[in-house]
C-alpha positions, 0 to 999 in steps of 0.5 A: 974496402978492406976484404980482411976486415969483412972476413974477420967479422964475418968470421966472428958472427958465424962463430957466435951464430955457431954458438947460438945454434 
């Protein structure tokens, strides 16, 4: 498994989330 992956999209939900809130 990729961990770099999972950071980048765990990144990009907490952006929108950021964004959301």
């Amino acid at each position: 498994m990729n961990k770099n992956l999972w950071r980048v999209i765990f990144n990009r939900a907490r952006g929108m989330l950021m964004v959301v809130a």
